[in-house]
N, C-alpha and C positions, 0 to 999 in steps of 0.2 A: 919710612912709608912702606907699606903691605903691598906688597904687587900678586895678584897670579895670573899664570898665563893658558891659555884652554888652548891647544891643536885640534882642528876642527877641520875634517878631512871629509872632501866631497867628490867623490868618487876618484878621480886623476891627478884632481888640485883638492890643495892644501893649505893651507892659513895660521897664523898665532893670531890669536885673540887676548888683548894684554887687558885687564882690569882692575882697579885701582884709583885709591885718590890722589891727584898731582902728578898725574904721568908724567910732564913735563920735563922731571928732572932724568927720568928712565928713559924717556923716547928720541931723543936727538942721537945716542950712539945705536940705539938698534935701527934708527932711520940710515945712518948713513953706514951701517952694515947692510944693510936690505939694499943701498943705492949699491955700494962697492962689488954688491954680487949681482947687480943687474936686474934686481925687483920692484917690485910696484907695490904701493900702499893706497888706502883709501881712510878716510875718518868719516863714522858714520854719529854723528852727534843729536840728543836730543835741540830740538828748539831752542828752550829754556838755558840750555848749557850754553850756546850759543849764543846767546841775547848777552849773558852773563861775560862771555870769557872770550868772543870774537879778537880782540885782539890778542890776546896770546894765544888764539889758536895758529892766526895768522903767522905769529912770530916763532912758536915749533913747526909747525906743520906745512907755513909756503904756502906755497901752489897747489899743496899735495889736494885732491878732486875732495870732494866736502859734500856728504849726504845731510840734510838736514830734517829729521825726523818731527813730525809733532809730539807734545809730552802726551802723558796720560794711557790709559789699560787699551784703547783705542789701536795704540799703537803695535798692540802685542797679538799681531794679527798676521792668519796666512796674506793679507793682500802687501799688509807693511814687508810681511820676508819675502814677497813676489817684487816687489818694487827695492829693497836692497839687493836681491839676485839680478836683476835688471841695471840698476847700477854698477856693479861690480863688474859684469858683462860689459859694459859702455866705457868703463875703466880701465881696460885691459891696455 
């Protein structure tokens, strides 16, 4: 399975952004590398994916804090990346 990953650097803080189909089998050791070092994660999902896959997100990802986006071009908006900055804020 294709994975790439984007470093997405915003001003002080810094992030990986993983993409790809079937994370699942990639994300449990970079989760529990990110715990081992002391970091914090977020999943930010559309709706749809969510509707679709709730239970195995549950089952990679735990507790980890869960944005839930609505699908559609709608989403692809300064208010949607004001309201994922704002979560991510709340996340910390």
């Amino acid at each position: 399975m294709a994975t790439s990953s984007i470093r997405l650097r915003l001003g002080e803080h810094a992030c990986a952004l993983r993409i790809g189909a079937d994370l699942a089998f990639v994300a449990a050791p970079v989760l529990r590398a990110l715990q081992r070092a002391g970091r914090n994660w977020v999943v930010v999902a559309d709706a749809a994916v969510v509707r679709q896959y709730r239970a195995k997100l549950r089952q990679v990802f735990g507790d980890t804090p869960l944005l839930v986006l609505p699908g559609g071009e709608g989403t692809k908006s300064f208010a949607a990346y004001q309201r994922i900055l704002a979560f991510l804020s709340r996340a910390r």
